[in-house]
SEVEX-578489 format. One record per residue (C-alpha): residue number from 1; y, x, z. Coordinates in steps of 0.25 Angstrom, whole numbers, plus 5000, padded with zeros to 4 digits. Example, Ala and Ser with C-alpha at 12.3 -4.5 7.8 and 13.67 -1.06 7.14 Angstrom:
! SEVEX-578489
[1,[4982,5049,5031]];
[2,[4996,5055,5029]];
//
This chain:
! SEVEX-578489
[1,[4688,5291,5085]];
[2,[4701,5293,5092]];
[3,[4707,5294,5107]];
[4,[4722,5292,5109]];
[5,[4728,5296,5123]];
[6,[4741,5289,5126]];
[7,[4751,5291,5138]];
[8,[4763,5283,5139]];
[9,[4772,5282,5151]];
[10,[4782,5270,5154]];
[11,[4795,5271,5161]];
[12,[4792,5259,5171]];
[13,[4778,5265,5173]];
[14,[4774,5276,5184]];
[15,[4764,5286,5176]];
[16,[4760,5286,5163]];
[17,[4750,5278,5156]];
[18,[4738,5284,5148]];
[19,[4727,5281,5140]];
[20,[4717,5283,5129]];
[21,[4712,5275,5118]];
[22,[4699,5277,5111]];
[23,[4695,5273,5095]];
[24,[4685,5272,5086]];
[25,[4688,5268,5070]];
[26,[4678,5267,5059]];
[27,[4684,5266,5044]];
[28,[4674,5260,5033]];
[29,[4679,5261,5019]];
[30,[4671,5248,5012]];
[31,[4668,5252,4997]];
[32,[4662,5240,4992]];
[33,[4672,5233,4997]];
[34,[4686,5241,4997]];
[35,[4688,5238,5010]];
[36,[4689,5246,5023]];
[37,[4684,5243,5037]];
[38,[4689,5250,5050]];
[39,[4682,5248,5063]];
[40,[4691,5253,5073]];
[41,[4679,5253,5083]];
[42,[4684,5252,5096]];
[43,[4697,5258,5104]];
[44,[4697,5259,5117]];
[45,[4709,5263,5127]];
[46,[4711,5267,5141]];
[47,[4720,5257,5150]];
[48,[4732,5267,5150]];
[49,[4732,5269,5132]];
[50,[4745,5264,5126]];
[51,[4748,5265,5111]];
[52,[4764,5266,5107]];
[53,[4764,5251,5105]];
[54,[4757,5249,5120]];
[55,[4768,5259,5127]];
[56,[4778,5251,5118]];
[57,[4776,5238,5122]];
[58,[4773,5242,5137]];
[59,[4785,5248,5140]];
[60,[4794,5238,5131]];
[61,[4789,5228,5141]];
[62,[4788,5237,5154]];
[63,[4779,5231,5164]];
[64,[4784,5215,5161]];
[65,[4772,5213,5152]];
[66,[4759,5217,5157]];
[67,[4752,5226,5147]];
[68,[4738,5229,5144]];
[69,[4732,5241,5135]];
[70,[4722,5239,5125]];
[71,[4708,5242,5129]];
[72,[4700,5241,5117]];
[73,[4702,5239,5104]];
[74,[4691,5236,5092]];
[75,[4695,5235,5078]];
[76,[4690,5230,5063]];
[77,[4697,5228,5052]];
[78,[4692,5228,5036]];
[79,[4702,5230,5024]];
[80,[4699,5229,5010]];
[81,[4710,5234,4999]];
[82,[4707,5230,4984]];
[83,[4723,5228,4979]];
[84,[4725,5220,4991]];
[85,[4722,5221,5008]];
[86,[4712,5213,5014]];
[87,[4710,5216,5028]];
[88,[4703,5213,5041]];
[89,[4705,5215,5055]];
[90,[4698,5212,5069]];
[91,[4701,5219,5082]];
[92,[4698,5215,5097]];
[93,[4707,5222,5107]];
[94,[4706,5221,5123]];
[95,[4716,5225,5133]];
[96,[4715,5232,5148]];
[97,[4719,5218,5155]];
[98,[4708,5210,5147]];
[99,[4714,5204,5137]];
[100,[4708,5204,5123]];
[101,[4714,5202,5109]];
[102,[4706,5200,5094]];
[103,[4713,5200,5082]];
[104,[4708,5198,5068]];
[105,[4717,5198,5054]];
[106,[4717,5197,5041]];
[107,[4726,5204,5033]];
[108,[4729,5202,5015]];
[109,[4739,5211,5008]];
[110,[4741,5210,4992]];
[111,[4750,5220,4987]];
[112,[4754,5221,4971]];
[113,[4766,5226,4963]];
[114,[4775,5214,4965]];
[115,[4772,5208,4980]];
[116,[4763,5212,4994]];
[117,[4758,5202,5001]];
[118,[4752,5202,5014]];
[119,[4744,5191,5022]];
[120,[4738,5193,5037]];
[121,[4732,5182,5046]];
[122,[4727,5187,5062]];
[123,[4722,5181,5073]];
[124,[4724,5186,5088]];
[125,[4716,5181,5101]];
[126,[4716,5186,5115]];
[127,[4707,5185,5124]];
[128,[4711,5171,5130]];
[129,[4708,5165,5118]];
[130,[4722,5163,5113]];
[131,[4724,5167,5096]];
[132,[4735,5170,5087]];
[133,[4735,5169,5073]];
[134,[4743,5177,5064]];
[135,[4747,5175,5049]];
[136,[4758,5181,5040]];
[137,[4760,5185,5025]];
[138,[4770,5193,5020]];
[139,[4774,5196,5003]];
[140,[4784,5209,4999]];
[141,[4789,5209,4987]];
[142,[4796,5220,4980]];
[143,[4810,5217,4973]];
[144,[4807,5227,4963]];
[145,[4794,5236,4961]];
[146,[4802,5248,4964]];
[147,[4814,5245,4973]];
[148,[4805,5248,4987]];
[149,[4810,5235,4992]];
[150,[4804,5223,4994]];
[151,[4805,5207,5002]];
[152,[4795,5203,5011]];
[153,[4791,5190,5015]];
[154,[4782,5187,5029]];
[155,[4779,5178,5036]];
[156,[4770,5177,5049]];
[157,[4763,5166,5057]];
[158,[4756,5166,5069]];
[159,[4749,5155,5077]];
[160,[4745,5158,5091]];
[161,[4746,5155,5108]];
[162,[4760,5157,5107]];
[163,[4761,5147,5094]];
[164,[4768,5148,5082]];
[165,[4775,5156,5076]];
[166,[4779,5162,5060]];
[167,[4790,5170,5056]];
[168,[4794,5173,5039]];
[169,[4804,5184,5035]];
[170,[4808,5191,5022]];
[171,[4810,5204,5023]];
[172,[4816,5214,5014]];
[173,[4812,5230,5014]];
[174,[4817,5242,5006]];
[175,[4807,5252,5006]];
[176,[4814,5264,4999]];
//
């Protein structure tokens, strides 16, 4: 169980904004199946809470955009690690202005000496009906096993209300 408190106070705004939010979480480590499934049971949060990203993204925007906080939030996911990642998600959030999003994902990861490979597909809909469907995949490769630096390639895709759209990069990171 937890409680956060959270006060936040915007330049443009008279006063200062405060709130609460509320959780429960259950962790099941699976034996039989090396997996593990994390119920994040239900959060809910007073109109006034605002996470860092919340407060962020308000005062970026000021009052152009008209902002609602999360109301609740219900979680599930299952992961299962046996020398790769396989893992599950579900969550159904809704809002203070009634609005309602559910998202579900998939999520593979393979990872050995020579290359990582990741691969995730998501779909998101509101509400209204309206969906957007994610997919992407991305492979890091090391030049040398010990050199800490490595070349990714990604690529992302998603399909949705507002159409079309993909992107694919090569990036390239030193870790030491």
């Amino acid at each position: 169980f937890d409680v956060t408190h959270s006060e936040s106070k915007h330049d443009y705004r008279v006063g200062a904004l405060k709130g609460e939010i509320y959780g429960v979480k259950y962790l099941k480590d699976i034996n039989l199946t090396k997996g593990n499934f994390v119920l994040s049971g239900f959060r809910y949060a007073s109109r006034g809470f605002r996470n860092f990203d919340d407060f962020l993204f308000e005062d970026n925007v000021r009052s152009n955009v008209k902002f609602d906080s999360l109301k609740s939030q219900f979680n599930a996911s299952y992961s299962q690690h046996l020398g790769e990642a396989l893992s599950f998600s579900l969550s159904d959030n809704s809002y203070w202005d009634g609005n309602q999003t559910r998202t579900g994902s998939i999520n593979y990861n393979f990872s050995n000496h020579y290359f990582d490979i990741n691969l995730y597909a998501s779909k998101v809909m509101n509400f209204k009906g309206e969906k957007d469907s994610r997919f992407g995949m991305s492979i890091s490769i090391p030049y040398t096993m010990s050199s800490g630096k490595y070349t990714s390639l990604d690529y992302n895709y998603i399909y949705g209300r507002d159409g079309q759209k993909s992107s694919a990069g090569v990036y390239v990171s030193d870790e030491n």
